[in-house]
DRENPA-3360 file (N, C-alpha, C; in nm, 2 decimals, always signed):
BEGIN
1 = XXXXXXXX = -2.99/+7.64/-3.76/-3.07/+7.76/-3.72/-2.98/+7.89/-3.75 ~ -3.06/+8.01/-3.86/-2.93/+8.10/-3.83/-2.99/+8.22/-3.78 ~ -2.90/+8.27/-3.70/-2.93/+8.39/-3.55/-2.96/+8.53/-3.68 ~ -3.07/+8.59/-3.66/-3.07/+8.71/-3.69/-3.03/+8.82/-3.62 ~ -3.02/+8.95/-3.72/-2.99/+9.11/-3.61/-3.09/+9.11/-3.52 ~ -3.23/+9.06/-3.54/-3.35/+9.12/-3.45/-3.29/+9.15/-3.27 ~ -3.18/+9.07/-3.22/-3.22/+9.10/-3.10/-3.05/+9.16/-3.09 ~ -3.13/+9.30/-2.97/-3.02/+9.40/-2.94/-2.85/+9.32/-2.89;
9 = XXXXXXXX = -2.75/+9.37/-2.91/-2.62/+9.35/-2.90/-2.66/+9.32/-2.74 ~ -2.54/+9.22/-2.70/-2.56/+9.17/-2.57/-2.66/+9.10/-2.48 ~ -2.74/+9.01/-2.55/-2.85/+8.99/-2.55/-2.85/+8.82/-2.55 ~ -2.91/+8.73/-2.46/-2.90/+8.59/-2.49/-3.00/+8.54/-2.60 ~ -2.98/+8.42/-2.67/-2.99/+8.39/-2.76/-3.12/+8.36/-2.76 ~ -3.27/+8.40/-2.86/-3.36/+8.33/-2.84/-3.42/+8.20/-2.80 ~ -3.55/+8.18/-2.78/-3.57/+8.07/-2.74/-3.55/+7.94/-2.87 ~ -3.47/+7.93/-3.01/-3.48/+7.82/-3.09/-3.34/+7.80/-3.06;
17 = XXXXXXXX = -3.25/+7.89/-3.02/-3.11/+7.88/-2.99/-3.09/+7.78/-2.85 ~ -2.99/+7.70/-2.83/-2.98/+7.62/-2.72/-2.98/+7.69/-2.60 ~ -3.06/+7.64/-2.51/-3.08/+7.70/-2.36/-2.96/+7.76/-2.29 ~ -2.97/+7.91/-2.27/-2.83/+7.96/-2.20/-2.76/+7.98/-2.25 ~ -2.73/+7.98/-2.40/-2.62/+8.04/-2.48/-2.63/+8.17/-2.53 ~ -2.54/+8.23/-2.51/-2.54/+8.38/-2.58/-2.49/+8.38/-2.72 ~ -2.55/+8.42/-2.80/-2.48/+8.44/-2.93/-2.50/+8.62/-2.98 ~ -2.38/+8.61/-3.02/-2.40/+8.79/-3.08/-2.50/+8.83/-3.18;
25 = XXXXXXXX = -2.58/+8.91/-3.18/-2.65/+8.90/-3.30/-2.57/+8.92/-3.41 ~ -2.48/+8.95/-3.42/-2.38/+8.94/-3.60/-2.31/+8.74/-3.58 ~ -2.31/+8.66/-3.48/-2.25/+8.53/-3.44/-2.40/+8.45/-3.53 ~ -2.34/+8.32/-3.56/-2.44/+8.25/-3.63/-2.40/+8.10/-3.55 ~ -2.51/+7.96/-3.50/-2.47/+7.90/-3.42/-2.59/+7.81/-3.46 ~ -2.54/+7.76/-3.53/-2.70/+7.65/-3.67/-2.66/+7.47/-3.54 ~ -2.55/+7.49/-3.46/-2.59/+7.37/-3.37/-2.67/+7.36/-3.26 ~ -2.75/+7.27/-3.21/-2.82/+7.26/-3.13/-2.76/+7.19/-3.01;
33 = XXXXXXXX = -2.65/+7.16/-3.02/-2.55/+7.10/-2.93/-2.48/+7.17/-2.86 ~ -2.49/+7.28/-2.79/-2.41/+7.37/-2.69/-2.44/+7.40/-2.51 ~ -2.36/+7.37/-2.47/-2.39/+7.36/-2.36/-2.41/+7.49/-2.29 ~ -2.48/+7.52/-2.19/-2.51/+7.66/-2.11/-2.44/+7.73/-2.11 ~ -2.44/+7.84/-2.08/-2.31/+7.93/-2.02/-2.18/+7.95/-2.14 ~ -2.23/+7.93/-2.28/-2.13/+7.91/-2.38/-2.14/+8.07/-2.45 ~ -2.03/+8.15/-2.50/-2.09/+8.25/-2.59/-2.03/+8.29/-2.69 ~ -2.08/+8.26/-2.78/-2.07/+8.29/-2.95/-2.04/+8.45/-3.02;
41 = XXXXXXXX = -1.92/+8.50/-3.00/-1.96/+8.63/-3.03/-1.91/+8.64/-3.15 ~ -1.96/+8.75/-3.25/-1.96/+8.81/-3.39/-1.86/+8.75/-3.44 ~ -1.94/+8.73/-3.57/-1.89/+8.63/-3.69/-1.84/+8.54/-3.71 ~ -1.87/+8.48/-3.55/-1.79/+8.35/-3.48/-1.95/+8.25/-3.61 ~ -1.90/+8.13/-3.64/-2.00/+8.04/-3.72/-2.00/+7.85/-3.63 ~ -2.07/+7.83/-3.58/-2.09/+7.73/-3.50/-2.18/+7.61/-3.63 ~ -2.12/+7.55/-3.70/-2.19/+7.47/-3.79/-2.30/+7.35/-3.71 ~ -2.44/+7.33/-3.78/-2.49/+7.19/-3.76/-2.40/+7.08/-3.73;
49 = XXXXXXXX = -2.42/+7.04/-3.62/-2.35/+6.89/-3.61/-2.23/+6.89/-3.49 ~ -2.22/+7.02/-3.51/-2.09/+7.04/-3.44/-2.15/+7.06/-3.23 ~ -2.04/+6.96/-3.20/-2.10/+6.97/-3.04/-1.99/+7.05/-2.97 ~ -2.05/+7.17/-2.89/-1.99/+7.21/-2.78/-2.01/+7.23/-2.65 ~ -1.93/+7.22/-2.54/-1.98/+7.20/-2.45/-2.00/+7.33/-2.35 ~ -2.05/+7.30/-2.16/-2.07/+7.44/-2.11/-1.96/+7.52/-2.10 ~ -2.00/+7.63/-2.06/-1.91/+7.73/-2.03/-1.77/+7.79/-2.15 ~ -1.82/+7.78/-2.27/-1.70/+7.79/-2.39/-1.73/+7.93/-2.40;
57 = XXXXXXXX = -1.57/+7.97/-2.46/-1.64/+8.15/-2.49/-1.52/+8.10/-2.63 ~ -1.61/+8.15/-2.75/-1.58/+8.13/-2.90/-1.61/+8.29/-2.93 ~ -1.47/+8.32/-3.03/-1.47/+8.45/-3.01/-1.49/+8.51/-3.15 ~ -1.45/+8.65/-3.21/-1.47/+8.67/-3.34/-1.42/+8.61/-3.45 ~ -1.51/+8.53/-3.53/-1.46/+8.48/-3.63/-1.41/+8.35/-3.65 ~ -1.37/+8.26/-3.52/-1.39/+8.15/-3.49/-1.49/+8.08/-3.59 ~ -1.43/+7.95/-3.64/-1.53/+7.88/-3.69/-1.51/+7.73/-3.64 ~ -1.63/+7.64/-3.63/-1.65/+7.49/-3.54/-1.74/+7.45/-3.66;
65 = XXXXXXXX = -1.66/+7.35/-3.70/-1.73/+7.29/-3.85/-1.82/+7.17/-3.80 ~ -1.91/+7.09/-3.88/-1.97/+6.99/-3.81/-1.92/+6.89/-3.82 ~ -1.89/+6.80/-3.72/-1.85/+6.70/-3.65/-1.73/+6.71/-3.56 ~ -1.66/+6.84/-3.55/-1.60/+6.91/-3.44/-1.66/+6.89/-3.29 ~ -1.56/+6.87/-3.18/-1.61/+6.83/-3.07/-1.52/+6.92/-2.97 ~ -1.63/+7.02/-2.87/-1.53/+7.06/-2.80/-1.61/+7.05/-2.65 ~ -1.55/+7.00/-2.52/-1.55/+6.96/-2.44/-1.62/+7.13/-2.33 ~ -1.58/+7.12/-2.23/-1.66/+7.23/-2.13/-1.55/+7.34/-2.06;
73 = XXXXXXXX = -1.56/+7.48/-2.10/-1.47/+7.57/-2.04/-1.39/+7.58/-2.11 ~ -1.35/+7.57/-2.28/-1.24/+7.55/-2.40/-1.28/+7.71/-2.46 ~ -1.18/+7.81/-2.46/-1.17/+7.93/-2.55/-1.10/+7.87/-2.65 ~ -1.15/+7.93/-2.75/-1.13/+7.97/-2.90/-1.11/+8.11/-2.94 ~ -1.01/+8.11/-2.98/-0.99/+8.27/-2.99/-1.00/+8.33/-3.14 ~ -1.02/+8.46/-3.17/-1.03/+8.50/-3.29/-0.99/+8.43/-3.42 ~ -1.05/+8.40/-3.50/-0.98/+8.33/-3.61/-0.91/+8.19/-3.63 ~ -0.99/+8.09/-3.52/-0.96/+8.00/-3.55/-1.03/+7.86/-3.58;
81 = XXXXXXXX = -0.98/+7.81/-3.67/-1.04/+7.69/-3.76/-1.06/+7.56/-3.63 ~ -1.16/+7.47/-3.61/-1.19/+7.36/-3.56/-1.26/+7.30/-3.66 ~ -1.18/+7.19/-3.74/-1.26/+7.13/-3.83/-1.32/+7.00/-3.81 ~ -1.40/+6.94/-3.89/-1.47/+6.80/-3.84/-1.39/+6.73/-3.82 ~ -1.39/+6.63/-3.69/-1.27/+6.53/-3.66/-1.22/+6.54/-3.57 ~ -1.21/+6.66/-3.53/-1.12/+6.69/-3.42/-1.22/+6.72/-3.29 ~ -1.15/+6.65/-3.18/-1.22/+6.67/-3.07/-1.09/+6.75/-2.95 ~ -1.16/+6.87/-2.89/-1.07/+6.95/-2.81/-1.16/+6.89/-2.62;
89 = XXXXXXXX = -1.11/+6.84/-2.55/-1.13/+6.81/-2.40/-1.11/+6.93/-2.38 ~ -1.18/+6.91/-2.18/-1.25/+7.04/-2.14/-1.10/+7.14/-2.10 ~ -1.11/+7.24/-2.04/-1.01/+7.33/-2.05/-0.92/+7.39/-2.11 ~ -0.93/+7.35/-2.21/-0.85/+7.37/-2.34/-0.86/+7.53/-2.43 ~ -0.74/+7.55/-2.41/-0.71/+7.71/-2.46/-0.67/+7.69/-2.62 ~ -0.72/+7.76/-2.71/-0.70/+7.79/-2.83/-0.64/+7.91/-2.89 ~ -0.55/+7.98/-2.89/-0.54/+8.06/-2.92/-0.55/+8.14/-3.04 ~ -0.53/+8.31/-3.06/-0.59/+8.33/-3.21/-0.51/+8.24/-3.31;
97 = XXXXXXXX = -0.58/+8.21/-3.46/-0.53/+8.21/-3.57/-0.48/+8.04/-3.50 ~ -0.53/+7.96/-3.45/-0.52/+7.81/-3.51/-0.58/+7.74/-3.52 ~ -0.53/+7.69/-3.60/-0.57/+7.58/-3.74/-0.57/+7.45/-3.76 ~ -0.66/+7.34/-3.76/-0.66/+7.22/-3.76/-0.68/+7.17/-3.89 ~ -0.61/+7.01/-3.93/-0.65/+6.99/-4.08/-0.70/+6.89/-4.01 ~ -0.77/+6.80/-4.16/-0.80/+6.65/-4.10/-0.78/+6.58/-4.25 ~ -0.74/+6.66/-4.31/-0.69/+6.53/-4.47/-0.55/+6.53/-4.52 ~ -0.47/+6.43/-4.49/-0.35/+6.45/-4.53/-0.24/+6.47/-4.68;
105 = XXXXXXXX = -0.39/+6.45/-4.76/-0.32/+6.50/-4.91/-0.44/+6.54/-5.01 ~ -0.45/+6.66/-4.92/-0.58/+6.72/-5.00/-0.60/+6.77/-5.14 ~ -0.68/+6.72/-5.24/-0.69/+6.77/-5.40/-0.84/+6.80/-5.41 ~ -0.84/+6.94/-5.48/-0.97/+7.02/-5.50/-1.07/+6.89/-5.59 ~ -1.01/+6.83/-5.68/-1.11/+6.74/-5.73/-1.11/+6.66/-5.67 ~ -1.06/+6.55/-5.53/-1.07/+6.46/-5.52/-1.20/+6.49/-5.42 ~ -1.31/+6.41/-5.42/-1.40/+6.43/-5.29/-1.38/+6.32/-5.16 ~ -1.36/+6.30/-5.08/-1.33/+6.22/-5.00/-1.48/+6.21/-4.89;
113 = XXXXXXXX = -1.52/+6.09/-4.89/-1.62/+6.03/-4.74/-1.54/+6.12/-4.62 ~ -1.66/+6.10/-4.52/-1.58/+6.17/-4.39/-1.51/+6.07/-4.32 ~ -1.48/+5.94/-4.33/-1.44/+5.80/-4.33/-1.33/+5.79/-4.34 ~ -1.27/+5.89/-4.48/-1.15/+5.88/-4.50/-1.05/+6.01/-4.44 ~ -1.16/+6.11/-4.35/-1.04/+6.18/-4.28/-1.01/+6.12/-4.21 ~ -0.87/+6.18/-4.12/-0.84/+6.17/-4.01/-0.85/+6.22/-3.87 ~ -0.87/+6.17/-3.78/-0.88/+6.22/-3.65/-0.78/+6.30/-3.56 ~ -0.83/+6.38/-3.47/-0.72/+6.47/-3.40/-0.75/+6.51/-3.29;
121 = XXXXXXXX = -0.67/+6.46/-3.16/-0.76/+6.49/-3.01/-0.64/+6.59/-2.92 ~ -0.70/+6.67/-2.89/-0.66/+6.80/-2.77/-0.72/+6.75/-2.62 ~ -0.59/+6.68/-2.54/-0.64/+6.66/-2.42/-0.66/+6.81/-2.33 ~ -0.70/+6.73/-2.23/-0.74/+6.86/-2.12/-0.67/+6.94/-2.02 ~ -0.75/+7.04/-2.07/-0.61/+7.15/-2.00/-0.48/+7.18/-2.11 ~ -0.48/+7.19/-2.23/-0.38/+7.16/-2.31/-0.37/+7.30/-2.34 ~ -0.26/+7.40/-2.36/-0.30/+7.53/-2.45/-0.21/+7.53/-2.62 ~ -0.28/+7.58/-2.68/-0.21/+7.62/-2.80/-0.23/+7.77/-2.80;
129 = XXXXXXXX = -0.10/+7.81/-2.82/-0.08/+7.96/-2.83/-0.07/+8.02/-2.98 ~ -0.06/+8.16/-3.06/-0.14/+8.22/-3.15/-0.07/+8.14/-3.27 ~ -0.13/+8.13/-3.35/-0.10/+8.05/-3.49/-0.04/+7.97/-3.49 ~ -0.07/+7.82/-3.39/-0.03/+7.71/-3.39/-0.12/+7.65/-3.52 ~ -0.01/+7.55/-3.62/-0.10/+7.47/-3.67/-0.06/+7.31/-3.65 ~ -0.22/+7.23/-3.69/-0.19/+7.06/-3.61/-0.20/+7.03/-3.71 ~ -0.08/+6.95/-3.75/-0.18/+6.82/-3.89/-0.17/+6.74/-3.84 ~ -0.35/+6.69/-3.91/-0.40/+6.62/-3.84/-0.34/+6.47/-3.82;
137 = XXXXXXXX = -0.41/+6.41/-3.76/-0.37/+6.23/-3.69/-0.25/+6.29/-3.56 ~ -0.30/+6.37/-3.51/-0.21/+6.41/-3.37/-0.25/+6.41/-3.24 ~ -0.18/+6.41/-3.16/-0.28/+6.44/-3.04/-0.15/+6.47/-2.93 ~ -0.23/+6.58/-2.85/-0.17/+6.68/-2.82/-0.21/+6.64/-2.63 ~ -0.12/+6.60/-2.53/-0.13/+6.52/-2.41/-0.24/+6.66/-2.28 ~ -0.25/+6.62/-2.18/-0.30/+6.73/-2.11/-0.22/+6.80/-2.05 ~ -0.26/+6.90/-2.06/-0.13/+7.01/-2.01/-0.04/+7.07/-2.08 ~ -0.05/+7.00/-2.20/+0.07/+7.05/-2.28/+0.08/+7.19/-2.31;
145 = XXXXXXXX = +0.19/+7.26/-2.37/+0.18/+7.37/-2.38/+0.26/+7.43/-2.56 ~ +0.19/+7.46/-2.62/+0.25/+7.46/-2.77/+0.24/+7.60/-2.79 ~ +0.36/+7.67/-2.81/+0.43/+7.76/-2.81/+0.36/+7.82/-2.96 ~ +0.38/+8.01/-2.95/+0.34/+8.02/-3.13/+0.41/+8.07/-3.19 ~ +0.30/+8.01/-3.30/+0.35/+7.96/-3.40/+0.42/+7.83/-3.41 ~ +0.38/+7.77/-3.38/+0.44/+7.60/-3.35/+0.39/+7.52/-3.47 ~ +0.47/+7.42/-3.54/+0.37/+7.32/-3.63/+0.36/+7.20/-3.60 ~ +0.26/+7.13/-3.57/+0.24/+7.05/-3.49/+0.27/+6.86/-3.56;
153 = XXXXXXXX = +0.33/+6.83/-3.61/+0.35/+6.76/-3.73/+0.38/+6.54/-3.65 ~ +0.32/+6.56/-3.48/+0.35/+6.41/-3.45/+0.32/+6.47/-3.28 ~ +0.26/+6.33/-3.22/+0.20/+6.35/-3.08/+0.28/+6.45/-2.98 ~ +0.27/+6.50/-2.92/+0.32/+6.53/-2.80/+0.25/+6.53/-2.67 ~ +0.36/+6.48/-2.56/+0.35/+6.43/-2.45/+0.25/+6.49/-2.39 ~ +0.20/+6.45/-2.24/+0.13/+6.52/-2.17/+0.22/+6.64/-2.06 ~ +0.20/+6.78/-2.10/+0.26/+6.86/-2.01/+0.44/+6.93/-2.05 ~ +0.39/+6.90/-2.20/+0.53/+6.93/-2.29/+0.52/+7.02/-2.32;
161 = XXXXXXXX = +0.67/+7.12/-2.33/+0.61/+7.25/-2.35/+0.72/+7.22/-2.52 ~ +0.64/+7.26/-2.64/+0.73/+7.25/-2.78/+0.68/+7.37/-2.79 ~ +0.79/+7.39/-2.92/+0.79/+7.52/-3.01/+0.84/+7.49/-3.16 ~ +0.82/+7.56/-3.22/+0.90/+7.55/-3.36/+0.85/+7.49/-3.48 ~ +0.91/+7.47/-3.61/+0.80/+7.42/-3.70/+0.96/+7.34/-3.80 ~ +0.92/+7.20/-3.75/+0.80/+7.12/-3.67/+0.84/+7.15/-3.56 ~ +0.75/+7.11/-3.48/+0.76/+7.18/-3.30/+0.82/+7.01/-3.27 ~ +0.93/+7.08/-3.14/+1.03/+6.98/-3.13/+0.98/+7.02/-2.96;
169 = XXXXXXXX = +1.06/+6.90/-2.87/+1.00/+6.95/-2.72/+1.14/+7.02/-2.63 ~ +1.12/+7.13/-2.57/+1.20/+7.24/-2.51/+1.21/+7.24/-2.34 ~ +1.12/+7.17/-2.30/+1.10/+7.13/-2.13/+0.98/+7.07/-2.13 ~ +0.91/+7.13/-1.99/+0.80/+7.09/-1.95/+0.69/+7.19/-1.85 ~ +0.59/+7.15/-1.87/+0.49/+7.28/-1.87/+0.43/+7.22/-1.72 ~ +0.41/+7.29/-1.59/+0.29/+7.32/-1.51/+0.15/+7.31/-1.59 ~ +0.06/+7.27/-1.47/-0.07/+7.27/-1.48/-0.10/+7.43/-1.46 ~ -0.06/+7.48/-1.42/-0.13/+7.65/-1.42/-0.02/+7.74/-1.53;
177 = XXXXXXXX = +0.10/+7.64/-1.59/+0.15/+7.75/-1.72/+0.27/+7.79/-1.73 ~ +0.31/+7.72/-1.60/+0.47/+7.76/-1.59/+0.54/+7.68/-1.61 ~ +0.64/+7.74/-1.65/+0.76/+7.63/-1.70/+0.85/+7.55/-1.56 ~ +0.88/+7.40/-1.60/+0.90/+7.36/-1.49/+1.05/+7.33/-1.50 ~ +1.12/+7.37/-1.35/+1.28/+7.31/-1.33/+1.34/+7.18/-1.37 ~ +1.45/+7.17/-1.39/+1.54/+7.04/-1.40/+1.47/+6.88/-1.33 ~ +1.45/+6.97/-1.23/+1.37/+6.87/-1.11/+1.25/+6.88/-1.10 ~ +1.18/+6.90/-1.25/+1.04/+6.87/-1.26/+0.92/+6.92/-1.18;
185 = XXXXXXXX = +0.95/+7.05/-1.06/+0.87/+7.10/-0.98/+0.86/+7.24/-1.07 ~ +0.72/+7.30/-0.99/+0.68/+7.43/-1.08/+0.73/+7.58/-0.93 ~ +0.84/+7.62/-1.03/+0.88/+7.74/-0.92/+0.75/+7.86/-0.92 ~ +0.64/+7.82/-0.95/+0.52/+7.93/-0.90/+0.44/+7.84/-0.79 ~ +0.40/+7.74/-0.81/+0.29/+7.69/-0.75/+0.33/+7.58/-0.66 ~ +0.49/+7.50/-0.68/+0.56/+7.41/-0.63/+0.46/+7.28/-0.66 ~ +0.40/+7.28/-0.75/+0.32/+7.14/-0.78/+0.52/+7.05/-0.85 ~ +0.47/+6.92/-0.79/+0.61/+6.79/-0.81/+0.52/+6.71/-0.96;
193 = XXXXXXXX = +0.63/+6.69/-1.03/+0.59/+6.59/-1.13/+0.71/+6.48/-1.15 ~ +0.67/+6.37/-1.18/+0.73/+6.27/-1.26/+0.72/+6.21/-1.35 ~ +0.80/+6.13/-1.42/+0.81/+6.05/-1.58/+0.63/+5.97/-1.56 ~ +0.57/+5.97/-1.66/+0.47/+5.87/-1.66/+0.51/+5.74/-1.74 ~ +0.46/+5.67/-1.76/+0.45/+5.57/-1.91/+0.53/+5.61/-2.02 ~ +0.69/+5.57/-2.06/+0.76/+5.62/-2.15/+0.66/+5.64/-2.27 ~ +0.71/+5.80/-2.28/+0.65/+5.84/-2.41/+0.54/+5.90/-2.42 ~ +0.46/+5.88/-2.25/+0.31/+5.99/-2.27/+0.36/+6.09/-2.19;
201 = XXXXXXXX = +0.51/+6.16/-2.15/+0.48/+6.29/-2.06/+0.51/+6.25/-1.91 ~ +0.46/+6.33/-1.81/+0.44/+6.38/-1.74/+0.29/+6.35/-1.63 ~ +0.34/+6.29/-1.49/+0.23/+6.33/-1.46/+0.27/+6.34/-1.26 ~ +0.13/+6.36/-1.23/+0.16/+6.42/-1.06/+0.28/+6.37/-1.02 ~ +0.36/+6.42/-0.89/+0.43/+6.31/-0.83/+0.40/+6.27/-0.69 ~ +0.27/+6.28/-0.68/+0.22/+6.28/-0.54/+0.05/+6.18/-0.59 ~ +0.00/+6.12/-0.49/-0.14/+6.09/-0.55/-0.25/+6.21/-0.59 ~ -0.32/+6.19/-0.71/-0.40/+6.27/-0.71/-0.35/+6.36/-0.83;
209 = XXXXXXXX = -0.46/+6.47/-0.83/-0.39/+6.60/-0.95/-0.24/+6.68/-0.84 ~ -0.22/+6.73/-0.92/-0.12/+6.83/-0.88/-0.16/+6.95/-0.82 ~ -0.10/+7.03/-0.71/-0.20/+7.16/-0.68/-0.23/+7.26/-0.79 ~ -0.12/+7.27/-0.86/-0.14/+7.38/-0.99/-0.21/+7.48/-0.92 ~ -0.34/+7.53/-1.04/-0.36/+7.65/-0.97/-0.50/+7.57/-1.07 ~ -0.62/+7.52/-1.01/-0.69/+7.47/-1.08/-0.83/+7.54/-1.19 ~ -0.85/+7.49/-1.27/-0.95/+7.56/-1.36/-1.03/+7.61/-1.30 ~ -1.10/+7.77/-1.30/-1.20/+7.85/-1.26/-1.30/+7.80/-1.30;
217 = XXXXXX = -1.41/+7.85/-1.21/-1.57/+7.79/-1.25/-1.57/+7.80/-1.41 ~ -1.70/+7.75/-1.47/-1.77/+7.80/-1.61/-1.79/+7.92/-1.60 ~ -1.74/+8.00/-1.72/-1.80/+8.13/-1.73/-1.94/+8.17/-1.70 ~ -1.96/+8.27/-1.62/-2.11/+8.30/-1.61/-2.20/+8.30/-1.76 ~ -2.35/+8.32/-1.74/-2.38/+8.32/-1.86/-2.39/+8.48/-1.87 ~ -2.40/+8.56/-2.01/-2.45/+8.68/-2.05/-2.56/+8.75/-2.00;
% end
C-alpha cells in the first residue's frame, strides 16, 4: 500500500493502513504487519512483508526491507538500514545511520535465493549507537550496549558494552545504560549482576530482572 499527500501532516494513517499507525504523509508503509501505536515518519519506507511491532517510532528515512522483523517499543533512527533477515526484539534502540547486511560475499551479478542469506538477531533491550554496522550471522545479547561507530564482525555477550571496528568488549553495560563497576553493580540504579553461562554475558544477580530503570509504556499513538 503506498501512503499518499492527501492527508494533512500529523494525521493517523487511513483506514487501508494498519489500525493505529501513524504514518507521515511524505512516510510510505506498503506492510500490513504493524502493530498500534507505531509511527512512520517522512521518507521513513516500511516494505511489504516486513513485520513490526507496537509502539515503534521509525524515523526519517529509515528503511525496513521485507522479511525484517522488529519486535514492540524498538526506535529506528534517521537513516537506518533493517534488511530482510534480521530480526530486532522488543526494546531495542537503533541508532542513526545503522546498517545491517545479510550476504557475506556480495556480487552485483550473482543473484542469490533468500535461502542463501544469512540471519541476524538484536536481543532485547539491546542499544546500538550512531553508525554502528552488523555483519550479518551475528547476534547481539540483551542489554548490550554497542558504542559508535562500532563494527560488529562476531556475537556479543548479553549486557556488553564494545566499541571499535571490529568492536572488541570494554566492560559491561546496566539495563538502564550505565556502565557497570569492577564488581559488576550499576553506580546509578545499584542493580547487582553476575557471570551467566560462559560466553553469553551477564545476567541479574538476584532472582528475577534487575531493578534497572525499566522500559516506559508504548508510545502513545498520534
Amino acid at each position: 500500500m503506498t501512503m499518499t499527500n492527501s492527508r494533512p501532516a500529523g494525521t493517523v494513517a487511513d483506514a487501508k493502513s494498519p489500525p493505529g499507525v501513524f504514518v507521515h504523509p511524505r512516510g510510505l508503509c506498503e506492510s500490513d504487519t504493524v502493530g498500534p501505536g507505531t509511527r512512520i515518519w517522512a521518507f521513513a519506507h516500511v516494505m511489504p512483508g516486513a513485520v513490526v511491532g507496537a509502539g515503534c517510532n521509525i524515523c526519517d528515512h529509515a528503511f525496513i526491507e521485507s522479511g525484517a522483523r522488529l519486535g514492540d517499543r524498538v526506535t529506528v533512527k534517521n537513516i537506518t538500514l533493517v534488511c530482510d533477515w534480521v530480526t530486532i526484539e522488543d526494546d531495542v534502540f537503533l541508532g542513526p545511520n545503522v546498517l545491517f547486511t545479510n550476504d557475506f560475499r556480495p556480487r552485483a551479478e550473482v543473484r542469490k535465493d533468500r535461502g542463501e542469506l544469512t540471519p541476524t538477531v538484536v536481543r532485547r533491550g539491546a542499544t546500538l549507537a550512531a553508525g554502528v554496522i552488523v555483519v550479518t550471522g551475528t547476534e547481539i545479547g540483551e542489554y548490550a550496549f554497542v558504542g559508535a561507530g562500532a563494527v560488529i564482525t562476531r556475537d556479543v555477550p548479553a549486557h556488553a558494552l564494545v566499541l571499535g571496528s571490529p568492536a572488541r568488549p570494554v566492560g559491561w553495560a546496566c539495563r538502564c545504560g550505565e556502565r557497570l563497576t569492577d564488581k559488576l553493580i550499576c553506580p546509578a540504579c545499584g542493580a547487582a549482576y553476575k557471570p551467566a553461562t560462559p560466553g553469553t554475558g551477564l545476567r541479574a544477580a538476584g532472582a528475577g530482572e534487575p531493578p534497572g530503570r525499566l522500559p516506559g509504556p508504548a508510545a502513545p499513538r498520534v
